[in-house]
N, C-alpha and C positions, 0 to 999 in steps of 0.2 A: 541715735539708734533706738534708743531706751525709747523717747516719746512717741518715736515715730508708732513702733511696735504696739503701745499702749494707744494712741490715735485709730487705729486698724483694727483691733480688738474693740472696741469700742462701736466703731462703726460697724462693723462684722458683726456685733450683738444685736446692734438697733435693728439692722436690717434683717438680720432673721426674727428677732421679735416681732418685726412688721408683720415680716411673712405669715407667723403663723396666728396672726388675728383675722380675723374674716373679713373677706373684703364683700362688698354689696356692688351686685349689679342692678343696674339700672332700667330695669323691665318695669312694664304692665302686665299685669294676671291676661296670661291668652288664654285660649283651647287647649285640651290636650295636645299633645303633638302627634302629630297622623307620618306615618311613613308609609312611603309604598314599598309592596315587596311584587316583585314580578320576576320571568322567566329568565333575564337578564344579571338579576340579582346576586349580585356573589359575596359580598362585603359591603356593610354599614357600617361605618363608626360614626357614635353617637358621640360628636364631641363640642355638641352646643350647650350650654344650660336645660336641664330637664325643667318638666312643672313637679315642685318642691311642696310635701306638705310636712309638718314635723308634729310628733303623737309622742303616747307613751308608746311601752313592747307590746301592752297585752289587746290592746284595743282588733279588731276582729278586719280579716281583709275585706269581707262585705259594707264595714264600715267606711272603711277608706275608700273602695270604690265610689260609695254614694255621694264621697267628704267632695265639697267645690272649694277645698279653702288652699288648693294648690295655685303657687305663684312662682314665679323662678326665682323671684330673691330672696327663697330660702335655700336655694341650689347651693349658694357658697358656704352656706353654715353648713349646708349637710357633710360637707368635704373638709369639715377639720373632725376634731375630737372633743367629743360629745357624750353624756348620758344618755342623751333622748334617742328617740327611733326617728328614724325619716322615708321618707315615700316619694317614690319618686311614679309619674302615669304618664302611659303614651299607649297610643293606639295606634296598630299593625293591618294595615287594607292589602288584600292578596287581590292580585290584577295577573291573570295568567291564560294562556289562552287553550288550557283546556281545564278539567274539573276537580281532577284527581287532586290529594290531598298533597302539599310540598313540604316537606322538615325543612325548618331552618333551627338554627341553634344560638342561643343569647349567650355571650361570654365574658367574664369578667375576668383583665388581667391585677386583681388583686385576690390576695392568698390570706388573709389575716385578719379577713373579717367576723367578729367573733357571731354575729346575725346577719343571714344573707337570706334572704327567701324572695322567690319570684313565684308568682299569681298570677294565670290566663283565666281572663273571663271573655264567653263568648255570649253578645249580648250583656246579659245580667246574670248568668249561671257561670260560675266557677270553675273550669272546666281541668284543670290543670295546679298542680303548688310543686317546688323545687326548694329543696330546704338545700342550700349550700356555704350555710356557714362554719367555721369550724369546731362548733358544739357538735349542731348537727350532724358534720361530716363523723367526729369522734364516734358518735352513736351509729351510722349508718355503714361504714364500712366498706366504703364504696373504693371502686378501683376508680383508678387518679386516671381523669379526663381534662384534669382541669376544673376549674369554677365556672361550668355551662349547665345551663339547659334545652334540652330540643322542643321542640314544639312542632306545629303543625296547622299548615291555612292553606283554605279553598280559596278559587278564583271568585270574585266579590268577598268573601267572607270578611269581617275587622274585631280583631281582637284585642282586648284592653288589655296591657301589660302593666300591674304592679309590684313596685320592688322595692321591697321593703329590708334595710338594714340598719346596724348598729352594731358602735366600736368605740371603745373608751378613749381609743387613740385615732392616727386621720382615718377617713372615712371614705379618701378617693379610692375611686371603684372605675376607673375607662371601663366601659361597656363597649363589645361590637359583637354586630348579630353575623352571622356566618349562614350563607347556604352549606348543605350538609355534605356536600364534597369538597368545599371551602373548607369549610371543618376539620375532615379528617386530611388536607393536605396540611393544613395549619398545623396540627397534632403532630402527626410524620415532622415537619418542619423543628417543632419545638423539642420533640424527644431526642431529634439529630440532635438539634444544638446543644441541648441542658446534657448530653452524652460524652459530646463532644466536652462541654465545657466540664464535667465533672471527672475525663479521663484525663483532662490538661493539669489540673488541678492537684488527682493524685498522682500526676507523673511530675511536675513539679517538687510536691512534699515529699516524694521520693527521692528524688536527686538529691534535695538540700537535704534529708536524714542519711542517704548514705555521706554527702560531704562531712556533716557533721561527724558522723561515724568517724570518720578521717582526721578531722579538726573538733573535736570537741571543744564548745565555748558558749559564751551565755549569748553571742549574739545568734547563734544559727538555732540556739534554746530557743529564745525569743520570737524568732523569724516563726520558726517552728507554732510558737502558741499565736500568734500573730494570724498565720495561716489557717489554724484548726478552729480557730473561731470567727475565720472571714467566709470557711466554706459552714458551717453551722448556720451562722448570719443569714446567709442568700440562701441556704436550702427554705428555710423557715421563709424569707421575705419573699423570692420569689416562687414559692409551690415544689421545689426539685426533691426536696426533703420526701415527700409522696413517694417518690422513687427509693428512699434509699432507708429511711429510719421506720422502725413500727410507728404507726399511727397516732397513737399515743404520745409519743414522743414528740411528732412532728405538730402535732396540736396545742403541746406543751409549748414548745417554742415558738410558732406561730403567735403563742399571746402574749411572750414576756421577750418581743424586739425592744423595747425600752432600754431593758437592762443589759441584753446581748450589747446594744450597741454602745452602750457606758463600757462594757467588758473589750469591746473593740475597738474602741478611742485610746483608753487604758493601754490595751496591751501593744498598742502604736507607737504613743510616748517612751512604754518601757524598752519599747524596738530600736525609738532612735538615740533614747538615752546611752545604749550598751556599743550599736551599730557607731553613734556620732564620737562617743567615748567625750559624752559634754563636759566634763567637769575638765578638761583638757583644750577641746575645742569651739567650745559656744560655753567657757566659766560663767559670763554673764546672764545668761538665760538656764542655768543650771541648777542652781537653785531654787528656780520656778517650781521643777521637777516635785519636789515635795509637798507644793500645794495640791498638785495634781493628785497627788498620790493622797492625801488627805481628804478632799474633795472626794475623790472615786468610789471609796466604801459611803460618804453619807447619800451620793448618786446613785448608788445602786442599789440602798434601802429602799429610798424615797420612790424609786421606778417601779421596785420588783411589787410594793405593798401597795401604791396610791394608785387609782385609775391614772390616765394617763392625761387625763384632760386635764388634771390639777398640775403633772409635772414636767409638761410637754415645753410651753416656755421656759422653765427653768432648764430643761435640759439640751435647749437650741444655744443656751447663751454657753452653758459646760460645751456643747460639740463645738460653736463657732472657737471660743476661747481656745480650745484644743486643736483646733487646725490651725487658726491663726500660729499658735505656740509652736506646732510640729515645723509650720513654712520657716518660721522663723531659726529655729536653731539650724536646720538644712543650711538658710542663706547663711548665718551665721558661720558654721562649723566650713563651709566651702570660702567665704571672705577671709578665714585663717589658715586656708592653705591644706584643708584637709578636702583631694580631690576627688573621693569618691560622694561623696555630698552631693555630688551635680544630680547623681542618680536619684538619693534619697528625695531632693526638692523636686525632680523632674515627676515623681514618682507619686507624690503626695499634693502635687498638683492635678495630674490624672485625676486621683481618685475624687478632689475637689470639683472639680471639673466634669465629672460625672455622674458626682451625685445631684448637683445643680441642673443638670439637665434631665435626670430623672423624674426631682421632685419640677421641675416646669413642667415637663409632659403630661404625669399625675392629676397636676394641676389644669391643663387644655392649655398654657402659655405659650407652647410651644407645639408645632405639629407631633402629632403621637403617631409614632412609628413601631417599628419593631427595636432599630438602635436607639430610639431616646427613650424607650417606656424600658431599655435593659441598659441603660446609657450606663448610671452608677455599679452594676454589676464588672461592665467591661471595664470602667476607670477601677477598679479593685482588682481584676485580674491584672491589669496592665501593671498597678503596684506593685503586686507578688513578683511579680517576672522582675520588675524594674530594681524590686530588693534584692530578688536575686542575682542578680548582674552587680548590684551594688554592694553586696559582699563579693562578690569573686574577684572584682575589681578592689575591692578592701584587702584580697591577698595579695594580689598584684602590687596593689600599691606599700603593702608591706615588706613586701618580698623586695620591691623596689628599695623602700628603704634599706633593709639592713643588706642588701650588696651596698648600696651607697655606705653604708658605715664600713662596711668590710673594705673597700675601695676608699677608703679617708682615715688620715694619720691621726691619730687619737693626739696627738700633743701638738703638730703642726697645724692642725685643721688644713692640710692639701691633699690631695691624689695620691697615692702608692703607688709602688710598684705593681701590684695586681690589678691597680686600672691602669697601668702602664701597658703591660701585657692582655691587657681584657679588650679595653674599651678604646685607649688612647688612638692603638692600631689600626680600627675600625675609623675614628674620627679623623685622623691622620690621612687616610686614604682620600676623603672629602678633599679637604686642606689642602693638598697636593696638588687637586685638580682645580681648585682654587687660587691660589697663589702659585707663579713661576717660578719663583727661588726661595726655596724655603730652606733653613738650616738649624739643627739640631745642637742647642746649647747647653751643656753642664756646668756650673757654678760647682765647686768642692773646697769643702773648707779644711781645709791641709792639717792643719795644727790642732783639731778639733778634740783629739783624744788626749793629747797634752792639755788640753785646757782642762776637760773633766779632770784627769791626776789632781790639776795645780786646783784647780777653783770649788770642784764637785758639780753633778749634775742638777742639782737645786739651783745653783747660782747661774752657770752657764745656758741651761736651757731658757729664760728668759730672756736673754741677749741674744738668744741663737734664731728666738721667736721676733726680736725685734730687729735684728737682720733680714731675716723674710722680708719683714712687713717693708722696711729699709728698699729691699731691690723690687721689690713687688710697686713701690710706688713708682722708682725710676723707670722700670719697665712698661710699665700702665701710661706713662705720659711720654715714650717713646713711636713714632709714627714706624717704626718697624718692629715693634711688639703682634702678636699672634695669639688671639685665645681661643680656649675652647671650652668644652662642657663637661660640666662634673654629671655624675648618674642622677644628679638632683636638678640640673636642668640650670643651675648657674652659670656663670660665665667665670673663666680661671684660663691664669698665666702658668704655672708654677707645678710641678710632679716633683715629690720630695720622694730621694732613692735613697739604698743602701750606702752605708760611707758617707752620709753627711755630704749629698750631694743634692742639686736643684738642676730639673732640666727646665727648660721651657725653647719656644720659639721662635724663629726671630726672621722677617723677610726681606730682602734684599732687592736690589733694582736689576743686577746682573750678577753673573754669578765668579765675578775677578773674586780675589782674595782682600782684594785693600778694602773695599767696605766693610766686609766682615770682622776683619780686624780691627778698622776702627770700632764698631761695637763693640767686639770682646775688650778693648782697650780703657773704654769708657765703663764698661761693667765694671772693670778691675779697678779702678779710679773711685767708683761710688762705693766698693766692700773697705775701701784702704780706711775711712776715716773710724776712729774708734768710737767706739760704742760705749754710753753712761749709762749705768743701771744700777740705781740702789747705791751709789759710791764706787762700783766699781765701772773703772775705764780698762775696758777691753777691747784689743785690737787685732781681728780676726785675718788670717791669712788663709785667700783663698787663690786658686788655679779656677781658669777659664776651657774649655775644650769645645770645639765645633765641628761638626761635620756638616758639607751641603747635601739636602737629601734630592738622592738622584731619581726622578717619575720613573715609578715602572721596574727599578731593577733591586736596592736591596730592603731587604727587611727590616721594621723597625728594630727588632733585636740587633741586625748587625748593624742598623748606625748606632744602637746605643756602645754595641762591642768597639764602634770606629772611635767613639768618643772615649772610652776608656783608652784604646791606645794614644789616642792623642795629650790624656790627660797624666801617661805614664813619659809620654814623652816631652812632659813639659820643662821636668828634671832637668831632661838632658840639654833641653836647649835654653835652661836658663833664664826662663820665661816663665811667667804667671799665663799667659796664654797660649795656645795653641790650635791647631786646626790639621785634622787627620787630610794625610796626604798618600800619596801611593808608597812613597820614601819610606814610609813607617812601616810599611804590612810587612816589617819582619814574621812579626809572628804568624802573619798568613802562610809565608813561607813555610813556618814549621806546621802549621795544619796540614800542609800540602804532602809534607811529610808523613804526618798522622795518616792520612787519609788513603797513603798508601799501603800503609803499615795494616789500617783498618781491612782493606782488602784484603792484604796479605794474612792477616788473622783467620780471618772469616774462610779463605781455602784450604787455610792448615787447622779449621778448628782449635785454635788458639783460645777462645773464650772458656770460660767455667765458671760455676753458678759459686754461691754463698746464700745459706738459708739463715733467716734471722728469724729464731721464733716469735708467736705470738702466745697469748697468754691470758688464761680467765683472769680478769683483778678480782674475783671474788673465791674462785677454786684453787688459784693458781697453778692450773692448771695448762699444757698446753694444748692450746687447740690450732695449729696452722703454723704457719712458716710463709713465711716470705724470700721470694727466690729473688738475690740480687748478682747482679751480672758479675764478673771478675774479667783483668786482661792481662795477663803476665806475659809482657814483652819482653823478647830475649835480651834486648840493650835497655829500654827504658826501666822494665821492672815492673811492677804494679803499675798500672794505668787507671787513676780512677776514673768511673765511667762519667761523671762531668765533665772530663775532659774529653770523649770519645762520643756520648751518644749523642748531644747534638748536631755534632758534625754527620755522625753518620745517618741521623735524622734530615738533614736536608739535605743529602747526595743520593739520598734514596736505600741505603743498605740497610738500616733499622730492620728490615723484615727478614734480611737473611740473619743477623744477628738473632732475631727473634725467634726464627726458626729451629735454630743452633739450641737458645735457652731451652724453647719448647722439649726440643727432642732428647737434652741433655736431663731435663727436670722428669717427662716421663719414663725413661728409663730408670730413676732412680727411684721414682714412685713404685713401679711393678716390680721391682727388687725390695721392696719392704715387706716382710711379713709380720711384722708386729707391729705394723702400723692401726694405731686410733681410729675407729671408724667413723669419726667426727670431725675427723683432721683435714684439716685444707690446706692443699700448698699455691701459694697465690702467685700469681705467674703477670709482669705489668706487660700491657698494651698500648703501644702508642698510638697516635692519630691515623700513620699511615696504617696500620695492621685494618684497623676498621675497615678502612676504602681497599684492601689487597683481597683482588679475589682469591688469591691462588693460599689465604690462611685457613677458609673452613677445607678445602680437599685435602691440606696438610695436617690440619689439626686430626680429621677424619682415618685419613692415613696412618699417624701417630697411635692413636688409641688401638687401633686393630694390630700394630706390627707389634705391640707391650702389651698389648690388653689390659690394659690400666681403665679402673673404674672414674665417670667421672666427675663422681660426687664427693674424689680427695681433692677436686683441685679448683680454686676459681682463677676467674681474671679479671686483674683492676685496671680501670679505666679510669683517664682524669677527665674530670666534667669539661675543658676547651677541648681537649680533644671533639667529644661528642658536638658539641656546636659546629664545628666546620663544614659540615656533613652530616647534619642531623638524621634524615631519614636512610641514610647508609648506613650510619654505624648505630641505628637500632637495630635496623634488617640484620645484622650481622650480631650484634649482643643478644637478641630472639633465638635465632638460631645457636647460640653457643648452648643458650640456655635450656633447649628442646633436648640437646645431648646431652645435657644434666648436668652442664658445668656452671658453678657458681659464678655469680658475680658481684665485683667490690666498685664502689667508685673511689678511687682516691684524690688526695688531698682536698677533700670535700671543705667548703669553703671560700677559696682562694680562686674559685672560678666562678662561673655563671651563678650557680644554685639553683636550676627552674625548678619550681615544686612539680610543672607539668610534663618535664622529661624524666623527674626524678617515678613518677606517678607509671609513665609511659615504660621504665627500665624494669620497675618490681624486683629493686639491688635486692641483695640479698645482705651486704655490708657495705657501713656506710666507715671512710677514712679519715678520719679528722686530721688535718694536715699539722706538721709538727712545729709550724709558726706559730698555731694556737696554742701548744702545749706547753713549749716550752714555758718555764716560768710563772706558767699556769695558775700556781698559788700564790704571786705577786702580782696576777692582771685581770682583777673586777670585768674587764669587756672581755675580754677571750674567755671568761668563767662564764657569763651571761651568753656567749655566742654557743658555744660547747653544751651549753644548758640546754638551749634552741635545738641545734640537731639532735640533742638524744632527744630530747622530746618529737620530734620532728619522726624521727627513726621508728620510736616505740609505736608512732601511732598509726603506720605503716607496715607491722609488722619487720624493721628491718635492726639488723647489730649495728653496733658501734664500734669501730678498733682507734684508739687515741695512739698516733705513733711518735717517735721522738721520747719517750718518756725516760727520765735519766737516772732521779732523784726520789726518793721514799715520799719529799715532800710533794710532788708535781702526782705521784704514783696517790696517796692519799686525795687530794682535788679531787683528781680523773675518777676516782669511784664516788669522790660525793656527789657528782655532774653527771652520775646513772650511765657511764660508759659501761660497754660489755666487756669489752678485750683490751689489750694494752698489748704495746710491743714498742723497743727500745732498748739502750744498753743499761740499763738498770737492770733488764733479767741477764742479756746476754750479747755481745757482739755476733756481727752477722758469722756464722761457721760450715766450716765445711762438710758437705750434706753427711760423708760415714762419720764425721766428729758429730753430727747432728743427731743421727740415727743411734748411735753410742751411745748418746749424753739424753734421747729423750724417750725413743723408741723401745731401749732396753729396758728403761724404770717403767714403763706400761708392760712390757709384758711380764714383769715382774709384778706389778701388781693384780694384773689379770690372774696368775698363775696363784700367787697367796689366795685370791678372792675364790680361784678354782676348788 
């Protein structure tokens, strides 16, 4: 890779060195060149070799009129960079069929010539001189037309045109003569465009400073300097700067592109060094990085002080080196797996690609147009754009990652439960329509908690790793094995659950039982053998559970619930395996009972709330409460609601439940009078509440029948919810929020995480789920992840509440990780609202009242 790179650089030097030595054509000294101009006449471009004479500056245009020492093969010298002056003559025959005088207008699409002057002689008298160089212009003060002059010829009439300039740097000059409504549609045309292109340009650097606004970081810094000196570059190279800088200015820059473009190579490098994150993903070519950087201050001495004739080679072999260098770590950084690369290469080829066809046109190599003489302009705009899609895609593809990390078992290295529940579902539904009999396996390793006691988790978890790997291989060379895909695009057998459990899946020819069982049989056969590790031989005992999954009718949840009962009823039947049957749904049975009972609640308003405060960690102060449901059945007793709200989640009740909380929580609200005027009582939302129309005319209802303000109260939402029905349940979180009711997402991480629904919601608080928390000052990646969302939060304007927090030690972390709020049984168990109003309501207005 090394040689190849250093090969292409190399060759890439030579051939621009080629380029910018002067090539010789192969003429004989003619006549001047005679053009006709007549009534037809709309556009001339002059894009043959002119007749070439080369002088000092000072020598006088009657002299060079008289001079016969014009040949064309000095045409090509004139078109590099040079000290000397050059001349170029051509004679203008007006053929018209009537007498009056016609304007036509001479144009030059280059901006940066620092001696420009054109000379009509008629006959032998001087009739005419146009200084448009940018000294010149400096002094003159002229309103920006462009680099033209008008002139003016009768029918016979012939006019000698001499054009005389000089430039330390190239010296191409396209010429074309314009009739004079040619001209000014020309003009119209080019102020669209350079309008057009300079409002794309700051509506671009806009968007990226508000993102950055959002995301501060050195690559949208970079992008940022990157940008401010690609529109400086092209104001100065192709003329637009007229438009927009004093004069002065623009004159200034016009004569030091040398250096601008040292400054612009430069700040490219530093774009893909921070954007590729090379020292990471192009190691190799990374260290280059400091040549460059070395290199670039002695580059843009040498440019800014020497004419540019002496530094012009030297500085094609620093630009080629530096493209070559930029393609390279692109290919590089995307060959390693970093896939927003595609853009940065796609991007940097453009501008390659454009420049090349600019400097051909320049040069007459190629047909000169309007796109190939703006060719290099567009291949840089098309960059810009390209980087920016290529950082947005760099969130993406970030964001991508750490759900994939958040969805991957930090010790297992497999799938969790929250890709279990995210994504698995989703892939699953494919799968089904895929395969005819598909069935859901758990592996559970029984005796697992006994082994920590006897062994410890240092010793066991290696074995428990080399078990995986153990079934993972017998599964893998099994012709009824099933995989699927991690969020990282791998391929995977294996979802490591709560309980020391493995699902995976397994497909079948029919859907009898004796196949299945022989699997489960065979699985149980390959766990039995023990396990050596480090000296010790352990023999893990594990249970098998299946259920077939049925097209179309249950939820991945409830096969996983099918498999739990089959795996409880392994006990009983004396078996290491098992397979949910209809025999087993006892406990559907008692659902069936719940679910009447649920009913039965919900008429007798049976339900009642528990508030669980929340808590400044730095005031300690309370700010909010959290409303958790309560069910005191008359024979069960206490019913915690994991027992209860799923179920009434999928029978459809959740919203009268919800109803019930709603109406129970604001009336307890507009019965406070020394309630915090900061205080928020958080009120959860399920999936269905989003898609139920009939919650905003209730919520509506609510507030007017209490008159309950409702800026005491939010409602959190869990980020799957919002995915189901994405554009529903914003439509309905907007509107909550018009009636000034706050909004929380909770268990923030443990779902999606879109930065762009998160962008779209404008929370107000953000919930850090309390699998993160817990333990919190024992777990390096839930500190680094907890670190992420408050960062995440702050730069959004949005809180952070850390819930689950138990322990002074977990309560310490949480504030070093820039959380806002904290809530848990460290301050208090959830309590009942007048215990609540008692114990927090009272001490504020007691405080109020001292403070009074």
């Amino acid at each position: 890779m090394m040689r190849l790179w250093i090969f292409l650089l190399c060759l890439g030097i030579l051939s621009s060195f080629s380029s910018s030595l002067h090539a010789t054509y192969d003429y004989k000294p003619l006549p001047p060149t005679k053009i006709q101009l007549n009534d037809d006449t709309l556009r001339v471009q002059l894009s043959d070799p002119l007749p070439t004479k080369k002088s000092s500056l000072d020598i006088s245009p009657q002299e060079a009129f008289y001079s016969d020492r014009y040949s064309f093969e000095q045409f090509s010298e004139s078109t590099g960079a040079s000290p000397n002056t050059f001349w170029h003559k051509l004679t203008l025959a007006g053929s018209f069929s009537d007498n009056r005088p016609h304007t036509f207008v001479i144009n030059f699409d280059t901006y940066y010539l620092r001696h420009l002057d054109v000379f009509i002689f008629d006959g032998e008298e001087l009739v005419g001189h146009h200084s448009l160089g940018l000294l010149a212009t400096k002094e003159a003060q002229i309103d920006y037309k462009g680099v033209s002059a008008p002139f003016s010829i009768r029918n016979g009439q012939e006019l000698t045109l001499l054009i005389r300039k000089q430039n330390d740097g190239p010296g191409v000059a396209p010429i074309t003569i314009y009739s004079e409504s040619q001209f000014d549609l020309n003009l119209k045309r080019n102020f669209l465009f350079w309008g057009g292109a300079i409002a794309l340009l700051i509506a671009l650097a806009l968007y990226n400073v508000f993102v950055y606004s959002l995301n501060p970081g050195r690559t949208y810094l970079w992008y940022l300097v990157f940008h401010t000196l690609t529109f400086i570059y092209f104001s100065a190279l192709h003329g637009f700067g007229f438009l927009i800088w004093p004069i002065e200015m623009q004159v200034w820059l016009a004569q030091n592109i040398m250096p601008m473009n040292v400054l612009l190579i430069w700040s490219a490098i530093q774009f893909a060094r921070v954007f590729l994150t090379t020292e990471v993903h192009a190691p190799q070519l990374h260290r280059f990085i400091i040549v460059i950087n070395i290199v670039t201050p002695i580059a843009l001495i040498l440019t800014y002080w020497l004419p540019e004739y002496y530094t012009l080679p030297l500085f094609f072999v620093y630009q080629v080196a530096a493209s070559i260098f930029g393609l390279a770590l692109g290919a590089s950084a995307l060959i390693n797996g970093f896939r927003p690369a595609r853009y940065f290469f796609i991007s940097w080829m453009c501008v390659i690609v454009g420049a090349a066809l600019g400097i051909s046109a320049h040069n007459h190599w190629i047909p000169v147009n309007f796109f190939t003489l703006h060719a290099f302009f567009i291949g840089a705009v098309a960059e810009l754009m390209l980087f920016s899609v290529a950082m947005a895609d760099r969130l993406r593809y970030a964001e991508k990652k750490a759900i994939s990390k958040a969805y991957i078992d930090p010790q297992r290295k497999l799938p969790n439960y929250s890709f279990l529940v995210n994504e698995f579902a989703i892939q699953l539904s494919h799968l089904k329509s895929q395969f005819d009999n598909l069935s859901l396996v758990v592996v559970q390793t029984v005796n697992y908690r006994e082994l920590v006691a006897l062994l410890g988790p240092n010793i066991l978890e290696p074995i428990y790793r080399a078990h995986i790997e153990r079934l993972q291989r017998f599964v893998k060379s099994q012709d009824w094995s099933v995989y699927f895909h991690q969020p990282s695009g791998l391929e995977e057998y294996f979802i490591t659950l709560p309980g020391d459990q493995l699902m995976f899946l397994v497909k079948t020819k029919d859907q009898s039982e004796e196949e299945l069982e022989g699997i489960l049989q065979k699985i149980i056969q390959t766990t039995l053998e023990p396990i050596t590790l480090k000296n010790f031989e352990v023999s893990l005992e594990t249970n098998a559970g299946a259920t077939p999954i049925q097209k179309g009718s249950s939820s991945l949840l409830e096969n996983y619930r099918k498999i739990q009962i089959a795996l409880l009823n392994c006990k009983k039947h004396h078996s290491h395996w098992n397979i949910y049957t209809d025999e087993q749904e006892e406990s559907l049975k008692q659902q069936a009972g719940l679910l009447h009972d649920i009913k039965y609640a919900i008429n007798q308003n049976q339900f009642d709330i528990m508030i669980q405060p929340q808590m400044d960690l730095f005031t300690q102060e309370v700010v909010g409460g959290e409303v958790l449901i309560r069910w005191q059945h008359p024979v069960r007793g206490t019913v915690p609601p994991q027992e209860f709200i799923e179920l009434a989640e999928q029978t459809g009740l959740i919203s009268q439940i919800t109803q019930q909380v709603i109406d129970i929580a604001f009336h307890w609200i507009s019965l406070q009078k020394a309630i915090p005027n900061k205080f928020l009582l958080a009120i959860n939302l399920s999936a269905q509440e989003l898609y139920d129309n009939e919650l905003l005319p209730f919520i509506e209802q609510r507030i007017q029948v209490y008159n309950v303000h409702p800026h005491h109260i939010a409602f959190e939402i869990t980020e799957s919810s919002m995915m189901r029905n994405a554009e529903q349940s914003l439509r309905t979180i907007h509107q909550l929020q018009q009636y000034g009711f706050s909004i929380a997402i909770d268990d923030f991480g443990t779902g999606y995480s879109s930065l762009s629904y998160l962008q779209k919601i404008n929370a107000d608080k953000i919930k850090i789920d309390l699998s993160f928390v817990k333990h919190i000052h024992q777990n390096k990646t839930n500190q680094a992840i907890i670190r992420t969302i408050s960062q995440l939060a702050k730069s959004i304007n949005t809180k952070t509440i850390a819930e689950g927090i138990e322990s002074a030690d977990e309560l310490v972390t949480i504030k070093e990780l820039a959380c806002d709020y904290g809530q848990g049984h460290f301050w208090s168990e959830p309590l009942a609202p007048e215990k609540f109003a008692q114990q927090y309501f009272k001490r504020e207005s007691v405080t109020q009242e001292v403070d009074e």
